[in-house]
N, C-alpha and C positions, 0 to 999 in steps of 0.2 A: 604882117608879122610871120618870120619863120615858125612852119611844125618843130615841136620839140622833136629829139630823136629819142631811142630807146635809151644809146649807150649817156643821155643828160637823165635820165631815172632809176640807173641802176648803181651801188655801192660792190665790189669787193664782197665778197662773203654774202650775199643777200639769200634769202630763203624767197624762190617766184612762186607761186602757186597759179599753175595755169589752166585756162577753163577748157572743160573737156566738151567733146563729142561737136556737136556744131557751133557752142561757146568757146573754142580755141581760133587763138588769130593766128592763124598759117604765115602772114604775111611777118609778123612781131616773131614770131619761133623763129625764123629764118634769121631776121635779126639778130636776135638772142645766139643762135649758133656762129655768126660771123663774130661777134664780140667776147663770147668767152673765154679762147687762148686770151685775148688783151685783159680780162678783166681777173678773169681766175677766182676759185675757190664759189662758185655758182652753184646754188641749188633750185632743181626743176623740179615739182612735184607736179604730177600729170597722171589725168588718170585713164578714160572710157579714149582710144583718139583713134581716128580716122586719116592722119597724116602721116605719110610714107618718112616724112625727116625722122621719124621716132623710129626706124627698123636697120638705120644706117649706121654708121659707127659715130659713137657722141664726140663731138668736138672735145678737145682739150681745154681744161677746166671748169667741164661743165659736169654735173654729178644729175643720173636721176634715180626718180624712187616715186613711186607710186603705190597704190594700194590694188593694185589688178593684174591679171598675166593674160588680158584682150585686147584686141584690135592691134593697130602697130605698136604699142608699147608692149605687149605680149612677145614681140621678136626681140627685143631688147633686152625681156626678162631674162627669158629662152637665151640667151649669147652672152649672159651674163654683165650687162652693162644697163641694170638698174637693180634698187634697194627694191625691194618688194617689204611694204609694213602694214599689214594687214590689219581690216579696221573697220567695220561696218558703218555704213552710210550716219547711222546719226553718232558714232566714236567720232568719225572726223569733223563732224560739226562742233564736237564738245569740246572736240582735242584745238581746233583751231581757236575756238573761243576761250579758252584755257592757256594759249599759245605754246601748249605741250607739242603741238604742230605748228613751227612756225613760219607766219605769212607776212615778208616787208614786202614784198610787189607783187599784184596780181595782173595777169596780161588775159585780156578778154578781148573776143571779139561783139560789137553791138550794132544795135542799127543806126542810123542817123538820127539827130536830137529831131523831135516832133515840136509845135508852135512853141513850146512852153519848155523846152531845152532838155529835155528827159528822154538818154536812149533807154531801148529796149535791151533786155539780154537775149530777146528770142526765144529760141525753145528749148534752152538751159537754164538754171534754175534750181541749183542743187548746194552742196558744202561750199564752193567756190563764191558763195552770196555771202558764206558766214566768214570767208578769208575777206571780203573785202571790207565787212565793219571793222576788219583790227589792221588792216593791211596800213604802212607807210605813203605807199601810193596805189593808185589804179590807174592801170596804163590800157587803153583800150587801142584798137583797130576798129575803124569803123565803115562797115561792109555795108553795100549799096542794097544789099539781099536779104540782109537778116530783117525777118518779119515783126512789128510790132505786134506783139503778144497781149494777152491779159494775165493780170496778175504783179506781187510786188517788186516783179525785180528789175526796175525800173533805177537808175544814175543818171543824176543832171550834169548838164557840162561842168559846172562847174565842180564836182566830186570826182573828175576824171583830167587825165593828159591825153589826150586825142595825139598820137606818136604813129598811125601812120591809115591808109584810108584805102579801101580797096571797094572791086565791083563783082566778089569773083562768086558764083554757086555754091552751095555748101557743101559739105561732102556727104551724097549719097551713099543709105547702105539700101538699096531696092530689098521688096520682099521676096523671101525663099518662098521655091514653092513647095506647102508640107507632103511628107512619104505616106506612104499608107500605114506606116506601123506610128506617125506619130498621128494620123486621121483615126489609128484606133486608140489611141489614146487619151485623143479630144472630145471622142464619143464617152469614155469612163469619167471624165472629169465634166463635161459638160452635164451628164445626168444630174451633178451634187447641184448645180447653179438655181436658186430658184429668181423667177420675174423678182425686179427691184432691186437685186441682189447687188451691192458694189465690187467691182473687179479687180484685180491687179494682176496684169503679166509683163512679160516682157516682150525682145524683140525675137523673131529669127523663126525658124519653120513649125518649132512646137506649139507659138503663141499664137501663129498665125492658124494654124489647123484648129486649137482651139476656139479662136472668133470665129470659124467658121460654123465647127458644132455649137454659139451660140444665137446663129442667128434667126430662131423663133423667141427668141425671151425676147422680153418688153421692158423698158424702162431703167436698163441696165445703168450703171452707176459705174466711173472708173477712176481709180487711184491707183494711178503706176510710178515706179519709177522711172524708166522707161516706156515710152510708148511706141511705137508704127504703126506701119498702114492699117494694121489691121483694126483702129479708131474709124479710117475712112468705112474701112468695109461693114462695119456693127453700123453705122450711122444711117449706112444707103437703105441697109434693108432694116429700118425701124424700131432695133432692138434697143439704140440708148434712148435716156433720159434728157429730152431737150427742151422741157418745160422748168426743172428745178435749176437755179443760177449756180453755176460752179459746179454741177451734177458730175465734168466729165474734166478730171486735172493729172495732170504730169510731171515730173520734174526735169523729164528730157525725152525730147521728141526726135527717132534718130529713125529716117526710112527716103522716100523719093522725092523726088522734087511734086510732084503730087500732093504728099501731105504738109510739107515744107508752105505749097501754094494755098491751102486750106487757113493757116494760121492769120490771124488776127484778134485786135481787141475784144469785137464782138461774136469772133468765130465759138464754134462747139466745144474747142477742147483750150484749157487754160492752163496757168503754170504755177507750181507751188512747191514750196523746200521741201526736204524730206521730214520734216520735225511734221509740216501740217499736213502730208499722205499717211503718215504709217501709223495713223491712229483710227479707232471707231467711227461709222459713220451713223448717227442716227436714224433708227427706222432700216436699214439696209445694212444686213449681213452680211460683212467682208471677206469676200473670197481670194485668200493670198495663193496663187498658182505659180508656184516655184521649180523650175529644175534642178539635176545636181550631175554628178560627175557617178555619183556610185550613194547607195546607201546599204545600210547594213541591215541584220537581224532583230537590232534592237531596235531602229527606225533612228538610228543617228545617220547622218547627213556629209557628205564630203563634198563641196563646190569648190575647190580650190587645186588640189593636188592629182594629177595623170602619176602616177607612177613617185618618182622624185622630182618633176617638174610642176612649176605652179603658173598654171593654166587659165585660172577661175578668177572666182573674188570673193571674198564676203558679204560683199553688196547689201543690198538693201532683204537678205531672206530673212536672216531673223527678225529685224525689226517688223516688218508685214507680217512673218507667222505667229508673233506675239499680239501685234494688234489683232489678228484674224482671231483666234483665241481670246481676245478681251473683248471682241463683237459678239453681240447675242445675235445667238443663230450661225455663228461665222465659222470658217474654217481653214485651216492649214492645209494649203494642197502641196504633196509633191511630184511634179509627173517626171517620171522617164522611162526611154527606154529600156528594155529588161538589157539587150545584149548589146554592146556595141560592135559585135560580130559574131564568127565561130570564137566559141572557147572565149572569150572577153564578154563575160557575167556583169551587170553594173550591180546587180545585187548581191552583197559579199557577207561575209561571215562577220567581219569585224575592220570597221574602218577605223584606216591607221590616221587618218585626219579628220577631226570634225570642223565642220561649219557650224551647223544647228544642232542642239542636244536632240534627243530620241522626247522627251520632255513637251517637246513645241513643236512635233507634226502629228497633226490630226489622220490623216488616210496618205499612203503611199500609193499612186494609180500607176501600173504598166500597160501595156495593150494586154497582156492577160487577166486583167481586173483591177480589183479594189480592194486593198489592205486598212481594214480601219484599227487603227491602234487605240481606239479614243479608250480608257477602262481598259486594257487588256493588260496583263500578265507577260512578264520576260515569255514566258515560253509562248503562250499566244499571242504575242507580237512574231515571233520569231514563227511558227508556225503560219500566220496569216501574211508575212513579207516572204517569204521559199514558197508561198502558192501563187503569186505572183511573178515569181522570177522566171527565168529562161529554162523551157523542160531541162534543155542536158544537163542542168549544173544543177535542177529542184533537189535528186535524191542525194546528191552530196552536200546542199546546203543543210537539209533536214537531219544529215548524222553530224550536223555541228551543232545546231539547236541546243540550248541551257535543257539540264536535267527537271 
């Protein structure tokens, strides 16, 4: 019996929602771009991606919109050829399940069916799990490479269209190697961490410097949204928890073919939506370790916006710095750097975009220390965030300070 194709599962007008990061099937996108002039009036919701088609010019009749301005849909943003609707990781699971977001076809890429007919999603595992309970169809790619995972996000053949098959590597992002100014700032954040502590970071050179500053803790616990290598590196030198089941889960695993090879059923690090990471962990105080783009005096938050472009995302911070806050013992981290050059301050008087209220960060760390705002006062927030900041810009922060 002929493979179905893509253009026998899509309508005219369809809303796709496509899986991101190594949960997108490169081979079906491609498709999807060849079809659109024919089909018209397409919508692609795409979010975290790793493929070069997303930086090109969009085919005709294909419309995108995402909730991010990273990876290659970032250039897209950037050139103005996608909707950016911003939305925090568990908004879009509500919005999809509400179909205020709406999803008739999801295109995923899976592993091949195991004895019992059930692919894997891999090492995604995020809002795209919640588009397929309401989705019309699931139309998968099914990649000779994507690891069976643990955890539920698991489709039998029979809940899927198997529309095209591939053998191809997933798309690596290799680890950064971290600066010294973010290794000083994995030193100020790693002091809060205590043994047992459950973690959450992300990927890229900040997150990575921090695993490093954590590797004398013991029995570490992790809830990311994101993960990378830097799971491998906490695990070799004895810092995580390998005795507690599900100790160490993700809801996307996005780094080298190294940690890529790591994954399996009974491997160390497992997969889970974002509804079941961004809450409390019993016995283990949640440490949410989030960056941002710039933060201000009052300890409000800007992850989205460079100037008048949108860069960032909403992602999964507030939702983590809330739960971190509803963990006894836990805490709201936010790290960045003070400067992102001469004269380019990330700590500012007053930012023109929030992400996170002033509200929901517990300490702001730069490589010049630690701002705890927990109890503090407009002014001694604002005084304790310009003592952190970059010298040349401290004595001009400090004559904007609240009276």
């Amino acid at each position: 019996m002929a493979q179905p194709l893509l253009a026998d599962c899509l309508r005219p007008g369809d809303r796709i929602v496509v899986g991101q990061a190594c949960g997108e099937p490169a081979g079906l996108v491609s498709q999807l771009f060849a079809l659109a002039p024919r089909l018209g009036s397409l919508d692609a919701y795409v979010g975290f991606s790793l493929n070069p088609a997303w930086s090109g010019p969009m085919p005709e009749g294909l419309r995108l919109t995402t909730y991010c301005g990273l990876g290659t849909v970032g250039k897209a943003v950037a050139a103005g050829q996608a909707r950016v609707v911003p939305a925090s990781l568990s908004q879009l699971s509500s919005q999809l399940a509400a179909r205020t977001l709406p999803a008739d076809v999801v295109l995923l890429q899976v592993s091949p069916a195991d004895e019992e007919g059930y692919h894997s999603l891999g090492c995604t595992l995020d809002y795209v799990w919640d588009a397929v309970q309401v989705a019309r169809q699931v139309v998968v790619e099914v990649n000779a490479q994507v690891p069976r995972t643990r955890g539920i996000g698991r489709l039998h053949r029979s809940q899927v269209v198997v529309a095209c098959e591939s053998d191809t590597p997933l798309p690596e992002l290799p680890p950064q190697a971290p600066t010294d100014v973010q290794r000083a700032i994995a030193r100020q954040v790693a002091r809060q961490v205590p043994d047992g502590a459950c973690v959450q970071l992300g990927i890229g050179g900040l997150a990575a410097a921090i695993a490093e500053g954590l590797r004398d803790r013991r029995s570490l616990k992790i809830r990311s949204g994101m993960a990378g290598d830097w799971v491998l590196d906490l695990a070799d030198c004895g810092a995580l928890n390998t005795a507690t089941p599900d100790a160490c889960l993700a809801s996307l695993a996005v780094g080298s073919r190294r940690l890529y090879a790591s994954l399996s059923p009974e491997g160390l690090l497992g997969f889970a939506t974002p509804a079941q990471l961004a809450v409390p962990v019993a016995g283990s105080p949640l440490m949410a370790i989030n960056s941002a783009i710039e933060v201000d005096l009052a300890g409000q938050v800007n992850a989205e916006f460079l100037g008048t472009r949108y860069v960032g995302a909403v992602g999964g911070q507030p939702d983590y710095f809330r739960a971190a806050r509803a963990s006894t013992g836990g805490l709201a981290i936010l790290a960045l750097a003070a400067s992102a050059g001469p004269g380019a301050g990330r700590v500012v008087p007053r930012c023109g975009h929030v992400t996170t209220a002033s509200s929901d960060v517990d300490l702001v760390v730069t490589e010049h220390g630690v701002a705890d705002l927990r109890g503090a006062t407009l002014r001694e927030r604002a005084e304790r965030v310009a003592g952190i900041a970059d010298p040349l810009v401290r004595e001009q922060l400090l004559r904007q300070m609240p009276g």
